[in-house]
C-alpha positions in Angstrom: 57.6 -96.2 129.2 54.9 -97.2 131.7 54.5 -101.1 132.3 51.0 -102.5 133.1 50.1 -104.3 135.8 50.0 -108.3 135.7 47.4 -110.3 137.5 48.9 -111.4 140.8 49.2 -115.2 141.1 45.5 -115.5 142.9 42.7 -113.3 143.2 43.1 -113.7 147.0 46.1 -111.3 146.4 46.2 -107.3 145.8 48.0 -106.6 142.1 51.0 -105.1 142.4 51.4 -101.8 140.8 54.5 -102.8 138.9 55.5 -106.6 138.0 57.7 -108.4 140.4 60.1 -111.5 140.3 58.6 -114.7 139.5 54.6 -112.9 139.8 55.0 -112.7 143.4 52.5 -110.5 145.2 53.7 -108.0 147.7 52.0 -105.6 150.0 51.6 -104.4 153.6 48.4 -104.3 155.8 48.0 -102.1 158.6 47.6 -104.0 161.9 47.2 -101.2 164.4 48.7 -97.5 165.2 51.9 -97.1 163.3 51.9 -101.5 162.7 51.6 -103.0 159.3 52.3 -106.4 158.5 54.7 -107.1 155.1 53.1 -110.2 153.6 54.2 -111.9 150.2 51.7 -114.0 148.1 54.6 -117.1 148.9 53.6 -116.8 152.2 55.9 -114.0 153.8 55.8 -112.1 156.7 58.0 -109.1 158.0 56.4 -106.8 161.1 56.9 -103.4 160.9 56.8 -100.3 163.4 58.6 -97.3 164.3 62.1 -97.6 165.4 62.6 -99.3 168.2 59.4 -101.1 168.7 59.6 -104.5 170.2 59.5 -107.6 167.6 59.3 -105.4 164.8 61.7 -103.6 162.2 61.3 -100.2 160.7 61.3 -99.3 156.9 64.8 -98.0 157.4 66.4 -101.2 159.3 64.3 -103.3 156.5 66.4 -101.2 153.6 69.6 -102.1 156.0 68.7 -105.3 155.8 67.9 -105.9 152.1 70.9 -104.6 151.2 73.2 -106.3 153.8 71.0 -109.9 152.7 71.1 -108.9 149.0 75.0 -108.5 149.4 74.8 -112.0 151.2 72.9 -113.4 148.6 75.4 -112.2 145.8 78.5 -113.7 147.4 76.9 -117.2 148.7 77.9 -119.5 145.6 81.4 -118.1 145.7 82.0 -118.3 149.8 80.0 -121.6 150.1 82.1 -123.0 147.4 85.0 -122.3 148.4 84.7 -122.5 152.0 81.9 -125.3 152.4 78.2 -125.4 152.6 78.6 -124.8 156.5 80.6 -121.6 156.1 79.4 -118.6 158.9 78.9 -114.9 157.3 76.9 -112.5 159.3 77.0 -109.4 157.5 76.3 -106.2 159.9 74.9 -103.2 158.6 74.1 -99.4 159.4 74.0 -96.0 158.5 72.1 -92.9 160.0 69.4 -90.8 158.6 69.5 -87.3 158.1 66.7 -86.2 159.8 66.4 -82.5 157.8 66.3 -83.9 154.5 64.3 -87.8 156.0 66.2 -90.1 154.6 69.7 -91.9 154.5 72.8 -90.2 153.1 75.1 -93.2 153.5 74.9 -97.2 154.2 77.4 -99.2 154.9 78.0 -102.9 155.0 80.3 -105.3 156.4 80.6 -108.7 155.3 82.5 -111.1 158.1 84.1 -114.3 157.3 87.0 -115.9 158.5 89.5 -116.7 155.4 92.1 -117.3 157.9 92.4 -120.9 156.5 92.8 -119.7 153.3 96.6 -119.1 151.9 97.3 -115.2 150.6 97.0 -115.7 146.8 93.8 -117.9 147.4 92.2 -115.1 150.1 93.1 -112.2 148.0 91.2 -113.7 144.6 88.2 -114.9 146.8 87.8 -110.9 148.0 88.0 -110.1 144.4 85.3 -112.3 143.6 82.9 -111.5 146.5 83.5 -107.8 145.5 82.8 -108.3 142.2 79.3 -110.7 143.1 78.4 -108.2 144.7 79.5 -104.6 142.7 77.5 -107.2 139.7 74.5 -108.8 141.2 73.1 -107.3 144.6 70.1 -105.7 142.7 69.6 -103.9 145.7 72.8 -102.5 146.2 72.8 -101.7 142.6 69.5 -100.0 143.1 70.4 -97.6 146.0 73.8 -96.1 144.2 71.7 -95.6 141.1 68.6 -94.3 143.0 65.3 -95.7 141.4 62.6 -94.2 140.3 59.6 -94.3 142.5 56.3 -94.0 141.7 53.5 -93.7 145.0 49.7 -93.8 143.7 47.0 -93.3 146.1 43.4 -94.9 145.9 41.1 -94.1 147.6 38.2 -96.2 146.1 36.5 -99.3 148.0 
């Protein structure tokens, strides 16, 4: 099954190769020697480099950080209603790659919160719920353990 392209919210934006959420457009332009800028047609930006270039991220740390915001993302409506709108979560992620084989053999997250307020019964079924948000709804997450199918096509026209 191969799925057309849709016409990207303006003309002012390139057309995705693939549909994405809500028409959104989504490419990168290259702004100098290993630079590219991630833009999105709502008005986006992410810089990337190579690791550990000043005021950018690489592809790798922006994979760590989809998945550690994805996972964010999944449990927010559970944690914030439980714990208030106000409630801090930083969520730290990381994993090496494998330089032989280029690319990442294992990522890990690690959601903190402080439940300390929270009595046992109460803390153990919000855990279950915030596993379950986001075993159930971090599309990337879900992505990565199933590993998705990707397609790179290169033009060269003008």
């Amino acid at each position: 099954m191969t799925a057309e392209p849709t016409a990207a919210p303006s003309s002012q934006f390139p057309v995705p190769p693939l549909p994405n959420a809500d028409d959104t457009a989504l490419w990168v332009e290259r702004t100098g020697h290993r630079r590219y800028t991630g833009r999105s047609s709502r008005g986006a930006e992410v810089l990337i480099g190579s690791v550990g270039d000043e005021g950018c991220f690489s592809p790798g740390e922006l994979l760590k950080i989809a998945l550690a915001g994805c996972a964010g993302l999944s449990i927010d409506n559970g944690v914030s209603r439980r714990l208030g709108e106000d409630v801090p979560v930083t969520i730290t992620v990381g994993g090496l790659g494998d330089e032989a084989e280029d690319r990442y053999p294992a990522l890990a997250d690690d959601v903190r919160i402080d439940l300390s307020g929270l009595d046992e019964a109460t803390r153990e079924r919000l855990l279950v719920v915030m596993r379950r948000a986001i075993d159930e709804h971090c599309t990337v997450g879900r992505t990565l353990k199933a590993s998705a199918q990707v397609t790179t096509t290169i033009n060269g026209a003008g």
